[in-house]
C-alpha positions in Angstrom: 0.0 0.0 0.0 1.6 3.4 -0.5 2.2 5.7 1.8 1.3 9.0 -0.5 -0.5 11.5 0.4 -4.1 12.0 -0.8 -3.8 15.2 -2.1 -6.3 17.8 -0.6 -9.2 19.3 -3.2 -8.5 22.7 -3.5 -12.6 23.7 -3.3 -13.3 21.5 -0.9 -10.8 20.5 1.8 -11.0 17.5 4.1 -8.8 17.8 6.3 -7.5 14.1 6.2 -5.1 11.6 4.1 -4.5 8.2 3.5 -2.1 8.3 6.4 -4.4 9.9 8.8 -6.6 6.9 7.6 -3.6 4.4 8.4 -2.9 6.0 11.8 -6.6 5.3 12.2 -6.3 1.7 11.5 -3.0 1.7 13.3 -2.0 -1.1 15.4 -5.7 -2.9 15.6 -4.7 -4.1 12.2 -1.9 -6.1 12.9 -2.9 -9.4 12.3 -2.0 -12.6 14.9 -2.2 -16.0 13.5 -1.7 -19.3 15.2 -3.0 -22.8 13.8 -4.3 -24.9 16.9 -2.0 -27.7 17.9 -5.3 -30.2 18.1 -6.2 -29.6 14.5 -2.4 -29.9 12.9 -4.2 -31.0 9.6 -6.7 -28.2 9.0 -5.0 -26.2 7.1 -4.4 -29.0 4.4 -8.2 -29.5 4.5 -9.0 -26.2 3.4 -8.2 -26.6 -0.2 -8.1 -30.2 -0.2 -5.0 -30.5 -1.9 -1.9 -32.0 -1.4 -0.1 -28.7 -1.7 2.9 -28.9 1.2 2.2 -32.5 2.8 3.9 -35.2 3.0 2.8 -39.0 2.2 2.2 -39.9 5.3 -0.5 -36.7 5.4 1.8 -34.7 7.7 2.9 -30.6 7.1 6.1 -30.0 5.0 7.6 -27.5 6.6 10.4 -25.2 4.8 13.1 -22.6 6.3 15.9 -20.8 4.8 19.0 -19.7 7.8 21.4 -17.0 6.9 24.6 -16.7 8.8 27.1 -13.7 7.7 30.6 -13.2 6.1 31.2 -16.8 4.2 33.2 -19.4 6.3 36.5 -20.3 6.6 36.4 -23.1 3.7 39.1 -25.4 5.1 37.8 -25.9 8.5 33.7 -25.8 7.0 33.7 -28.8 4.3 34.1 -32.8 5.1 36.6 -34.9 4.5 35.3 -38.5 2.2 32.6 -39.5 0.2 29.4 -39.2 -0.6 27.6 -41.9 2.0 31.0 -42.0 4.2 32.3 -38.6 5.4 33.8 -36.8 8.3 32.4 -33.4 9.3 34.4 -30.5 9.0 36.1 -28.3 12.4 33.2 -25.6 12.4 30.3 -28.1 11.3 31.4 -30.7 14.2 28.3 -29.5 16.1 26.4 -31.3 13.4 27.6 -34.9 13.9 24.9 -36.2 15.9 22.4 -35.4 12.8 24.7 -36.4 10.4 22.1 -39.0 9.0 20.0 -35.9 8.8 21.1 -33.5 7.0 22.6 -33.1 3.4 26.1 -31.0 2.7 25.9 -29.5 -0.6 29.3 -29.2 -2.0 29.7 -26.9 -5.7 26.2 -24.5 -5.3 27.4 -20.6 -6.8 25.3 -17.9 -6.8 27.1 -16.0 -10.3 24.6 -12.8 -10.1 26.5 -12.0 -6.1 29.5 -11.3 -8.1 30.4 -7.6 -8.5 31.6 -7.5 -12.6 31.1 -4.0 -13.9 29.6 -3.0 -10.8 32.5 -3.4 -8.7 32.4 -3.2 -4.8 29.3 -4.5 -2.8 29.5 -8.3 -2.2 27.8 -8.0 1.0 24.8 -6.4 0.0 24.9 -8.6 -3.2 25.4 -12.0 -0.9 22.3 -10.9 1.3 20.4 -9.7 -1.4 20.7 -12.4 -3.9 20.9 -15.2 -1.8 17.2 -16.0 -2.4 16.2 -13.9 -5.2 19.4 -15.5 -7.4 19.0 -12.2 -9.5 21.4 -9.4 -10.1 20.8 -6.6 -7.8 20.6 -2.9 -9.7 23.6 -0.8 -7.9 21.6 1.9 -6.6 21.1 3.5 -2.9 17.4 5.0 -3.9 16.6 2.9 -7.4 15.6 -0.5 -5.7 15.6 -3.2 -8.0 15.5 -6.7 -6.9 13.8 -10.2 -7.2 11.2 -12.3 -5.7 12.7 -13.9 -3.1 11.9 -18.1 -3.1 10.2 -17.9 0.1 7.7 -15.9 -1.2 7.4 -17.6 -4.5 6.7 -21.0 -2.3 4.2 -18.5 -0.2 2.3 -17.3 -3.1 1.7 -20.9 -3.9 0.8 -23.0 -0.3 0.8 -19.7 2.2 -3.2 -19.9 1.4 -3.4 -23.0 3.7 -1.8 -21.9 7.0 -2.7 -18.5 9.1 0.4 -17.0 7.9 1.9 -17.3 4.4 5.1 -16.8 5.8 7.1 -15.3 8.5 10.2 -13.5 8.3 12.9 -13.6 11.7 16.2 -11.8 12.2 18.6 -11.4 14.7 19.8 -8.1 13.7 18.6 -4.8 13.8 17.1 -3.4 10.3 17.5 -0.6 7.8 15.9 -0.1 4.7 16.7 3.1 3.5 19.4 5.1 2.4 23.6 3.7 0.7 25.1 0.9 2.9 27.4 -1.0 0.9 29.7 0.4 -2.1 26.4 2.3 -2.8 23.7 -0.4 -2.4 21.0 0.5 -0.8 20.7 -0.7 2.8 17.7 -2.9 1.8 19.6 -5.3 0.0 22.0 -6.0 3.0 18.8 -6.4 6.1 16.5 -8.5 3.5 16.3 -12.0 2.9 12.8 -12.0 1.5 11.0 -10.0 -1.5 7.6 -10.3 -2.3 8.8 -8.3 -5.5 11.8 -6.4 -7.0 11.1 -3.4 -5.1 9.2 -4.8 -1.8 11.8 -6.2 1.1 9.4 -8.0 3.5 11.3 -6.6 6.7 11.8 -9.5 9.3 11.0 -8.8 13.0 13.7 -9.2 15.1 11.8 -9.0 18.8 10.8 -11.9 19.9 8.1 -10.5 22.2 6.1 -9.1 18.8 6.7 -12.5 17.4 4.9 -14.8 19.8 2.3 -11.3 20.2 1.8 -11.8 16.8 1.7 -15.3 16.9 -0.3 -16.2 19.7 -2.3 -12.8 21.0 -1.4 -10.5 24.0 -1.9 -11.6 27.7 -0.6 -14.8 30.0 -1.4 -18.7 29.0 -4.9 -18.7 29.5 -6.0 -15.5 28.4 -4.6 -15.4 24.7 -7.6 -17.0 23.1 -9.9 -14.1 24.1 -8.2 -11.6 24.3 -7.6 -12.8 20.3 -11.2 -12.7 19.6 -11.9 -9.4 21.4 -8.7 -8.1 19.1 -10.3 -9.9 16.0 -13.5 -8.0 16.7 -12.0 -4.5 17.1 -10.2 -5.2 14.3 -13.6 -5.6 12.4 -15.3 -2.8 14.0 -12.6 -0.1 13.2 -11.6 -1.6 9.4 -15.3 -0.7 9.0 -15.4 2.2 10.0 -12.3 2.9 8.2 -13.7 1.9 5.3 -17.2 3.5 5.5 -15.6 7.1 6.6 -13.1 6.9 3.6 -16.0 6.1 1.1 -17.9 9.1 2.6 -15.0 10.9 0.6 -15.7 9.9 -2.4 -18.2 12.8 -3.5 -15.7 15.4 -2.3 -12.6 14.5 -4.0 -11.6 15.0 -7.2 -10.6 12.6 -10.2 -7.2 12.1 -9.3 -7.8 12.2 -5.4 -10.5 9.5 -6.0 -7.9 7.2 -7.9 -5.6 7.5 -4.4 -8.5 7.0 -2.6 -9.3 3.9 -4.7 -5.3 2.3 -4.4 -6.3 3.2 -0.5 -9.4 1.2 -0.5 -7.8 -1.8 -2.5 -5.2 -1.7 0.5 -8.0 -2.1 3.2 -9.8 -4.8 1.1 -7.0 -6.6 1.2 -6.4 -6.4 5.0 -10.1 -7.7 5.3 -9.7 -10.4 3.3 -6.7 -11.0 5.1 -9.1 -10.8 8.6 -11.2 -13.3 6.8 -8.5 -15.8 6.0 -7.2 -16.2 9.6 -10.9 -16.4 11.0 -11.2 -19.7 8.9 -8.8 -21.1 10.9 -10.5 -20.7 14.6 -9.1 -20.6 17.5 -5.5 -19.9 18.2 -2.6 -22.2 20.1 -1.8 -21.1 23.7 1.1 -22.2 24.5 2.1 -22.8 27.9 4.8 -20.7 28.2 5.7 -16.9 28.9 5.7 -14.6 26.2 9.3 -13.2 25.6 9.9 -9.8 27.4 11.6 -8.5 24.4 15.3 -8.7 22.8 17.3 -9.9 25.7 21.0 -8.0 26.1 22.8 -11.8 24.8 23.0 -12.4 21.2 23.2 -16.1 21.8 19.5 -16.3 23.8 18.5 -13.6 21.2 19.3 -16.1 18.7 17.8 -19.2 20.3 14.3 -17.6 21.2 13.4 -16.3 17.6 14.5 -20.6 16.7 12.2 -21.2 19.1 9.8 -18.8 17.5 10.4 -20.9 14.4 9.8 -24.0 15.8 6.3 -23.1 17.5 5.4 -21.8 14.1 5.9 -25.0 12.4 5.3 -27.2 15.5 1.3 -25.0 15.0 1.0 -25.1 11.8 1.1 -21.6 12.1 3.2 -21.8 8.8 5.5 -23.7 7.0 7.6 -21.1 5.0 10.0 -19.0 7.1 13.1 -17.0 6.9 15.7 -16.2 9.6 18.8 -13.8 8.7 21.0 -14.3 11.4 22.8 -11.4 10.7 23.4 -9.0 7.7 26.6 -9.7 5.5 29.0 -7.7 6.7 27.9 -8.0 10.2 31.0 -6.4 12.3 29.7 -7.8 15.8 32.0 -8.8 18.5 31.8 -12.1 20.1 33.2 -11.3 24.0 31.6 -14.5 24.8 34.1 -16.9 23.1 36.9 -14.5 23.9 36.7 -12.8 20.4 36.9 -8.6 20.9 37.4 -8.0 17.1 34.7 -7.4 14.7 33.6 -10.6 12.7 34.0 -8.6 9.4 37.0 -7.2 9.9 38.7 -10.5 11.0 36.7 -12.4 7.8 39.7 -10.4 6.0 42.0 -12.3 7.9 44.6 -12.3 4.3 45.7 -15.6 5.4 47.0 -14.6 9.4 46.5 -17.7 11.1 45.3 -16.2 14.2 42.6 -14.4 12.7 41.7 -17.6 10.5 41.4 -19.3 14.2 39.1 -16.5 15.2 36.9 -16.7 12.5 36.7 -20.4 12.4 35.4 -20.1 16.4 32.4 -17.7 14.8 31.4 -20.2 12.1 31.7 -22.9 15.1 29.2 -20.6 16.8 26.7 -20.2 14.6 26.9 -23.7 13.9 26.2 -24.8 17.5 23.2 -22.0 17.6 21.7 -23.9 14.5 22.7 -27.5 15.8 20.3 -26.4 18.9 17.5 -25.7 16.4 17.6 -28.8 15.2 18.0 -30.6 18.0 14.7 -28.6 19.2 12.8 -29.8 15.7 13.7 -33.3 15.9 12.2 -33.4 19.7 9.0 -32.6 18.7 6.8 -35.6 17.2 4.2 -34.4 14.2 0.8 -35.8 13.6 2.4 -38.7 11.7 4.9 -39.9 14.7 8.0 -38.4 12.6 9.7 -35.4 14.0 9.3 -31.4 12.6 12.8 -32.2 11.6 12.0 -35.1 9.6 9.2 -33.2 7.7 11.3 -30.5 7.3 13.8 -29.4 5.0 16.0 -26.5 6.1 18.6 -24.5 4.6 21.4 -23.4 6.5 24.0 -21.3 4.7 25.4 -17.9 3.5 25.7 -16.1 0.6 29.8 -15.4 0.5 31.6 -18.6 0.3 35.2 -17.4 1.3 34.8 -14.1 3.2 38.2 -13.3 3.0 38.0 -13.1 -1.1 34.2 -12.2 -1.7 33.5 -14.8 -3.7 30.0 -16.1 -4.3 30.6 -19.9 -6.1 30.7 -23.4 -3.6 28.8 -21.1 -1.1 28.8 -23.0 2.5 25.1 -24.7 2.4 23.7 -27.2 4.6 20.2 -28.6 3.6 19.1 -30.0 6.9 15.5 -32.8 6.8 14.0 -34.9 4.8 11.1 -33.0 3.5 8.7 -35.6 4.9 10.9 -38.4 3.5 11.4 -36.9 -0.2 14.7 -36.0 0.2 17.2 -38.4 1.2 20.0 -37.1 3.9 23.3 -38.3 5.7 25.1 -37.6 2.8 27.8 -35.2 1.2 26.8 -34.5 -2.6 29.6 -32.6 -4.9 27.1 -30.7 -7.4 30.0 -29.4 -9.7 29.0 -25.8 -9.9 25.9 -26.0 -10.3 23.3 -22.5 -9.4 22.1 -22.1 -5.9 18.7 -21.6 -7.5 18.9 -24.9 -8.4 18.3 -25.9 -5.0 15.5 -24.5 -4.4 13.5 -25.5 -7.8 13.6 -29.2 -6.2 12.8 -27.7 -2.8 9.5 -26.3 -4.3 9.1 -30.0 -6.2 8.9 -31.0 -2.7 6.0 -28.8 -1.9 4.5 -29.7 -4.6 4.7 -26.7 -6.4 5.5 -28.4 -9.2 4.7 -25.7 -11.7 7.3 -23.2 -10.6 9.6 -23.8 -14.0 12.2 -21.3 -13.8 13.6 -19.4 -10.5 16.8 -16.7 -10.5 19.5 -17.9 -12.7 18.3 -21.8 -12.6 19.3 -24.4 -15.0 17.0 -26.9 -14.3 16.8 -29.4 -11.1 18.8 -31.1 -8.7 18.4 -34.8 -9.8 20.9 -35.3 -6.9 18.7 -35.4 -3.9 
């Protein structure tokens, strides 16, 4: 919806705009959405199709991680062969799921490369990492992709309360030049619902759960998510009626804006309507979070757990979590690391500095080691774990920080997609586009019609 002014007729002046309207609307429009964990299938029923479900009848759930500033490529990939390997120093964390997770050795991502545009490989690795297009080198002049998340939203989202939900662990900007002259958009995004429209990821996980679940203690979210569904009604109609009552007093190209306005609102009720089909909400017994806490690493594990109740609620089963923005400088006191992670990601080959940044991709990978430990705990309808009826991408979008490049990115596909994919084993795809990837991902989903994605060359027959 823009955020234009409605632009005042000259003989007869209102007094209000389109963003008094919005103010008016405000936060009673913020739709909560949470699929109850005693009807898990539901939101398969809706359709009737078998649109993101597995054989066994059970949600397929799908998640794309982002960790920043590539990997230190010696101590990241295995040692062996494809069905017999050794995990890599930094991906040690990972050995008790071995059998459940995929390493994908020789995925690129050619459009992160700078070429005639020079400098910017941060902004490019965030930016392109799911759109797979090239970015247009321009702090104002936004010109992006559809991100895949949002592709495989626009396809199942319609059978869950959210279509998607977007997670980070950073904080956000979305105006203004960031990297080389890219605008800061490209860096904070990992999902575009189009080539101008970063779908900015919540980073507290208070608002998440809010959103999620409803205000209030266990016991009291339920109503107090009907009351909130009700106001939300009431004041969307009166929104609407007040702004209609306009209509006679505004000119031609005020009532065009006042149309665009009104198409926004339509779709916010029909929004309203979608996540009434779904009844009540989970309640979870469990406090909501009291906002960001003060230590990256809980700040990191909450909004996974965040994820997992999602999926576990069949709340959704397309998310994104950017872990942090390429090109993240953050310090890591609690591992004994003062310097920046950026800054030491240049290490130009000084072994101590290689050391340090081997201990952050170490990190990260014991953070995401916890997720999955978290997803394979909880049992789904069918007696399989999340995990199993999950398939997860874990990775980043530079390969070797140090250089900037963009080809053999680190990637870990993590699940089995409901028993689709086969894991425990560490494929060598030969250079082969990222996108790639996630064209069998969507087969998986059965979104079978999706031919082409980013810079994709067809499928990977290797999972």
């Amino acid at each position: 919806m823009s955020t234009n002014r409605v632009q005042q007729n000259s003989t007869q002046p209102t007094g209000l705009t389109r963003r008094h309207f919005l103010r008016g609307v405000g936060v009673a429009i913020a739709l909560p959405a949470f699929e109850s964990l005693t009807r898990p299938a539901f939101a398969a029923q809706v359709s009737g199709a078998a649109l993101a479900t597995s054989a066994t009848g059970a949600p397929i759930r799908t998640a794309f991680v982002y960790f920043p500033n590539g990997a230190i490529p010696a101590a990241w990939w295995p040692t062996g062969e494809e069905t017999s390997f050794t995990l890599g120093k930094t991906m040690a964390p990972l050995a008790s799921f071995q059998d459940k997770i995929n390493i994908l050795r020789g995925l690129d991502h050619n459009n992160a490369f700078g070429g005639k545009d020079g400098g910017g490989d941060h902004a490019r690795a965030t930016g392109v990492f799911l759109t797979g297009v090239r970015l247009k080198k321009s702090a104002t002049d936004i010109q992006a992709g559809i991100s895949i998340d949002q592709v495989l939203a626009k396809e199942i989202g319609h059978l869950t309360r959210f279509p998607s939900l977007e997670l980070s662990c950073d904080y956000n900007r979305k105006s203004g030049a960031c990297d080389s002259g890219y605008s800061c958009a490209y860096q904070y995004n990992l999902s575009w619902s189009g080539p101008k429209t970063p779908m900015t990821p919540e980073a507290n996980p208070r608002l998440v759960f809010e959103r999620l679940f409803g205000t209030g203690s266990h016991g009291q979210r339920a109503e107090n998510f009907q009351r909130r569904q009700a106001e939300q009604r009431s004041v969307l109609d009166y929104v609407m009626d007040d702004a209609r009552g306009m209509e006679k007093r505004l000119g031609t190209s005020d009532n065009r804006k006042l149309d665009q306005y009104l198409t926004g609102l339509r779709d916010i009720e029909s929004r309203i309507e979608s996540a009434e089909k779904f009844g009540k909400t989970a309640d979870p017994d469990m406090d909501t979070p009291s906002g960001i806490p003060a230590s990256y690493e809980e700040h990191v594990q909450l909004m996974y757990d965040m994820m997992v109740l999602a999926f576990q609620t069949d709340s959704t089963r397309i998310a994104t979590m950017l872990l942090a923005h390429d090109g993240s400088n953050r310090s890591f006191a609690d591992i004994g690391i003062s310097e920046g992670h950026h800054d030491l990601s240049h290490h130009q080959n000084r072994k101590a500095w290689i050391d340090k940044v081997a201990a952050i991709d170490l990190w990260y990978a014991q953070q995401f080691s916890k997720f999955l430990q978290k997803l394979d705990s909880v049992k789904d309808t069918d007696g399989n774990s999340l995990l199993h009826n999950s398939q997860i991408v874990y990775g980043g979008g530079n390969a070797d920080g140090n250089r900037h490049t963009h080809t053999n990115l680190p990637i870990v596909l993590a699940g089995a997609a409901g028993g689709a994919t086969k894991p425990a084993r560490f494929l060598n795809l030969h250079s082969k586009p990222a996108c790639n990837l996630f064209l069998s991902m969507a087969d998986r989903l059965g979104a079978t019609n999706i031919t082409r994605f980013g810079d994709s060359t067809g499928r990977l027959a290797e999972l």
